[in-house]
C-alpha positions as CSV (number, residue, x, y, z in Angstrom):
1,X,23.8,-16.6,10.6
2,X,23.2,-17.3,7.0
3,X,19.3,-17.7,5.0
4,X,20.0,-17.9,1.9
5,X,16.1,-17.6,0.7
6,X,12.9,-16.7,2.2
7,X,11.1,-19.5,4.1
8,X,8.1,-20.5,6.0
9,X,8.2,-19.5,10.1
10,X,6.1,-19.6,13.0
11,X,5.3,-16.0,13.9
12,X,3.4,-15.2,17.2
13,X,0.9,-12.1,16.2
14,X,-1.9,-9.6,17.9
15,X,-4.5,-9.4,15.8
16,X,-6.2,-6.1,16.8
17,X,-9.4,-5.4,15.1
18,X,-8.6,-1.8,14.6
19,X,-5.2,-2.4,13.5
20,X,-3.4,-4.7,11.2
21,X,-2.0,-7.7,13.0
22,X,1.2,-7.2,14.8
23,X,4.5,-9.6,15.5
24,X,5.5,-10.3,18.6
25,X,8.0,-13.1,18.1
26,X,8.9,-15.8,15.4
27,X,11.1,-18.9,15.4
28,X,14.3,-18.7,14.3
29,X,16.6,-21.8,13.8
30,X,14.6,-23.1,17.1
31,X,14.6,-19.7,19.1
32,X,12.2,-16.9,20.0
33,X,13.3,-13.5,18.4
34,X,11.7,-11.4,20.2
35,X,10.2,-8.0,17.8
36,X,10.9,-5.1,19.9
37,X,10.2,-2.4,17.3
38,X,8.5,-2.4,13.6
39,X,10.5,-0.8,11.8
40,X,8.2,0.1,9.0
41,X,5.2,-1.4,7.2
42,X,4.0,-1.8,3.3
43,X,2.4,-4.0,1.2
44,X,2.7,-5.2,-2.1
45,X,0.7,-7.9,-4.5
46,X,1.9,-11.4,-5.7
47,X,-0.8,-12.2,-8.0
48,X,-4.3,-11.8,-6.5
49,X,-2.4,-12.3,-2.7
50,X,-2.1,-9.3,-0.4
51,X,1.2,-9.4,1.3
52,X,2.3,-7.4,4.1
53,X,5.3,-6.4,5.2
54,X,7.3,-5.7,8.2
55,X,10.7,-4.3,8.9
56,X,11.3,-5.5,12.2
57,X,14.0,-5.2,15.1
58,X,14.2,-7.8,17.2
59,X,17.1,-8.6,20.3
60,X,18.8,-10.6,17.7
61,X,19.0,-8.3,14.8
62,X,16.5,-6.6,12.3
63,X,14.4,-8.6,9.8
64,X,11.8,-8.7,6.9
65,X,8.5,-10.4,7.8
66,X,6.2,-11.1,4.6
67,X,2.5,-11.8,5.6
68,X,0.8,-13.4,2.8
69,X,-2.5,-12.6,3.7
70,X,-4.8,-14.8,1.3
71,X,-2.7,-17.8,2.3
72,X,-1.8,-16.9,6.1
73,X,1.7,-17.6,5.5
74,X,4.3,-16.2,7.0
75,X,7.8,-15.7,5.3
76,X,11.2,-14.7,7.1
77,X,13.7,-12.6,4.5
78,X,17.1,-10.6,3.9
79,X,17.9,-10.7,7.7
80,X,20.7,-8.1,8.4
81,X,22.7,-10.1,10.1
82,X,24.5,-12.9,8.3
């Protein structure tokens, strides 16, 4: 599987209010990836925007989410598997 750029997904999330919000699953090319580990967490800034990220492993590979948190947009990138 090939994604040559980042691009707008539907993520399933927890939004604990103790925590920051957690994936669950996200589409991908019309299936559920289903996150069974996050990898690791950071954030960076694009401008005034907060975004979060997560290194995620899911049952079909590990991924990059980006949360951008002033827009609640999500983003899939650089997935491992290609």
């Amino acid at each position: 599987m090939t994604i040559k750029a980042s691009r707008g997904i539907r993520v399933a999330v927890i939004y604990d209010p103790e925590r920051k919000p957690r994936p669950i699953w996200f589409d991908l090319d019309g299936e559920k990836a289903t996150v069974t580990e996050v990898c690791y967490f950071w954030t960076s800034h694009v401008g005034k925007a907060l975004i979060n990220h997560y290194s995620v492993n899911t049952d079909r590979g590990l991924y990059e989410l980006q949360l951008n948190v002033l827009e609640q947009k999500w983003l899939l990138k650089n997935p491992e598997n290609k």
